[in-house]
C-alpha atoms as one frame of an Amber mdcrd trajectory, in Angstrom:
protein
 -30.887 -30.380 -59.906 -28.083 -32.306 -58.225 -27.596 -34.486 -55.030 -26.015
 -32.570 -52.107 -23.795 -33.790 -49.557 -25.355 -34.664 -46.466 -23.542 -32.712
 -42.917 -22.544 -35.261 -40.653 -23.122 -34.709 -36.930 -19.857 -33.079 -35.676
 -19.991 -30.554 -38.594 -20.548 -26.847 -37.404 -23.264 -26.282 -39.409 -25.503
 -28.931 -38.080 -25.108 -26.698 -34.659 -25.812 -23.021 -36.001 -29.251 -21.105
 -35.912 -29.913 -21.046 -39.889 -31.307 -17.525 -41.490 -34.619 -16.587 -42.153
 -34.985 -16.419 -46.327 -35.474 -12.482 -47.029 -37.318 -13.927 -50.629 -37.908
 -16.782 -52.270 -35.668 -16.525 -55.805 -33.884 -18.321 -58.194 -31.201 -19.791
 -55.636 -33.786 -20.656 -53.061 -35.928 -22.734 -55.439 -32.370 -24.342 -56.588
 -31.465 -25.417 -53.165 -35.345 -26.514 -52.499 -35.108 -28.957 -55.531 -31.687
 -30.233 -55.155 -32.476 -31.244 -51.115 -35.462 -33.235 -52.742 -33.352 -34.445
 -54.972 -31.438 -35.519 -52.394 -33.662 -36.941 -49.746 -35.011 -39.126 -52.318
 -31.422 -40.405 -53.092 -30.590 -40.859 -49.709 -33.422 -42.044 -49.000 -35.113
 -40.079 -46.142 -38.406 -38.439 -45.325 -37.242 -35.107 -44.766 -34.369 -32.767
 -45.014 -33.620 -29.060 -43.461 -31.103 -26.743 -44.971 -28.147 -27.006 -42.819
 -27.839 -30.617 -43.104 -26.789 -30.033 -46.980 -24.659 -26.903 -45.997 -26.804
 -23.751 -46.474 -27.347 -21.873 -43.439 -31.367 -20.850 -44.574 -34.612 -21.463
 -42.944 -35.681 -24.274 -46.207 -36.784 -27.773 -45.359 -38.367 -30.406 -47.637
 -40.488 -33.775 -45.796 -42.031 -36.363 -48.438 -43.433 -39.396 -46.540 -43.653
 -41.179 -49.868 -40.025 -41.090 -50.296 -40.588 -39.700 -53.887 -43.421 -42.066
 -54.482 -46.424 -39.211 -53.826 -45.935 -36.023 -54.990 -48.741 -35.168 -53.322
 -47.077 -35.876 -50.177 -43.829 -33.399 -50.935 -43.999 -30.329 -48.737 -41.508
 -27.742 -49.186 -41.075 -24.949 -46.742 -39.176 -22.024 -46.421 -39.283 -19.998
 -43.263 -41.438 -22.320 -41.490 -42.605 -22.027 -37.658 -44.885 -24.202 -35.414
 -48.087 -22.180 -34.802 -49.410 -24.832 -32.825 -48.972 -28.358 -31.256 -50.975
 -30.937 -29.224 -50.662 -34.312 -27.685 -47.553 -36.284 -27.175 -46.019 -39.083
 -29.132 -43.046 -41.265 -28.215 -41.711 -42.760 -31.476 -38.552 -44.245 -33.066
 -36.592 -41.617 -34.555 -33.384 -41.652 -37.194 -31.597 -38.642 -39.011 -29.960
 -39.395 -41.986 -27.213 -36.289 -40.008 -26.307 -39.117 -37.438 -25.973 -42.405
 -39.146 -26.730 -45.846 -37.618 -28.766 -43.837 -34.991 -32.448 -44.239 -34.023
 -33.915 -43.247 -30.760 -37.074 -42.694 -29.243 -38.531 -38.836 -29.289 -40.910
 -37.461 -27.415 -42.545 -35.284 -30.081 -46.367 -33.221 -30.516 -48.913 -35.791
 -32.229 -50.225 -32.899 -33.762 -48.796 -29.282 -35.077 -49.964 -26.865 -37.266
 -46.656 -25.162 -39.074 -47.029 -21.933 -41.579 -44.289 -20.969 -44.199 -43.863
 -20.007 -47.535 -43.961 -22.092 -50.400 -41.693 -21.865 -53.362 -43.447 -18.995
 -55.139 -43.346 -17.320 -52.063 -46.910 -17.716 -51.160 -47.949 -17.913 -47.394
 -48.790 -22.005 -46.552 -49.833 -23.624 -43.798 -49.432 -27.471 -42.932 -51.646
 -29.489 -40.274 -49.894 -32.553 -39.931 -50.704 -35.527 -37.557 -48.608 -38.964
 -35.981 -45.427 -39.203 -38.276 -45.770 -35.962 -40.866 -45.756 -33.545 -37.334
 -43.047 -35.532 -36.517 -41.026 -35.178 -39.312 -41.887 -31.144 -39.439 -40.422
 -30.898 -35.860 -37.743 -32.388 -36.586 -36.781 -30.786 -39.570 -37.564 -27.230
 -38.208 -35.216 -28.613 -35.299 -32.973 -28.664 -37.335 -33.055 -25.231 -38.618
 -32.545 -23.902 -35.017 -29.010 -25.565 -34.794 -30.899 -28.657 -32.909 -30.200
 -32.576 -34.104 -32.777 -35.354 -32.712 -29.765 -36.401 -30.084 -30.367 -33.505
 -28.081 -33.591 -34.464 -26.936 -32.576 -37.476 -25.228 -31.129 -38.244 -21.642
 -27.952 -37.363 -20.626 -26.929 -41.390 -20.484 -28.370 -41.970 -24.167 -26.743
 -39.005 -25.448 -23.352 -40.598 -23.922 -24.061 -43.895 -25.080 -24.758 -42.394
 -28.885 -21.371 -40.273 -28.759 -19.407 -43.591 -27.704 -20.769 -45.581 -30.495
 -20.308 -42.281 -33.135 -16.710 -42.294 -31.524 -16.152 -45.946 -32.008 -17.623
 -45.740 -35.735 -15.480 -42.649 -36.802 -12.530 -44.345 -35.682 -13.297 -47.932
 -37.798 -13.876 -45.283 -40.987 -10.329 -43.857 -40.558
């Protein structure tokens, strides 16, 4: 296993529609362990694909932060079957640093996928786990959390992003 380098927002791949997984092999269980790997390091609660590189439909979400492994969920090709409610919480990405907004997201989804031996799974998750699936699965459709904000917050963030690049260079 190894820790990946985590796409910053700006980076093309953030912004790209990632592929569905044709089957669940060697390389696929690689990438699926090294983005736990590396949400744990970072640390975060979840982590999609693209924001370590990989164009493919994978995402990992651990509440626990590595405490739980009951908590760890790893998905690959995974879709929203179903949502309910509405919840307006405090969102970061670890994809746009320094960040964290407030999201209108479903309080409640059910999401299916595979799991890593390829086996059909299917995830009800409530409050902050639906949360995190959305926004992970965002992610694999080329969308970051910044996108679903007004047009005034979205200027505000790329000022700031903007004003932070330039200190870094």
């Amino acid at each position: 296993m190894a820790i990946r380098e985590i796409r910053i927002i700006g980076d093309p791949v953030l912004t790209r529609k990632a592929e569905p997984v044709a089957a669940v092999d060697e390389a696929i269980v690689r990438l699926a362990r090294d983005m736990v790997e590396t949400v744990h390091a970072a640390p975060g609660l979840g982590l999609a694909a693209p924001q370590v590189g990989v164009g493919k439909r994978v995402i990992v979400v651990d509440l626990s932060v590595g405490e739980d492994e009951s908590q760890l969920h790893v998905l690959v090709n995974p879709e929203i079957t179903a949502s309910e409610g509405e919840a307006v919480c405090e969102e970061g990405c670890l994809s746009v640093p320094d960040i964290r907004e407030k999201v209108v997201r479903p309080f409640r989804v059910k999401v299916r996928g595979l799991d890593l031996e390829g086996r059909p799974v299917e995830i009800e998750g409530e409050d902050l786990l639906a949360r995190a699936l959305c926004h992970e699965i965002d992610h694999l459709d080329g969308i970051l959390f910044v996108e679903k904000l007004s047009p005034l917050k979205r200027a505000i963030i790329r000022k700031k992003l903007r004003k932070s690049a330039a200190g870094k260079a």
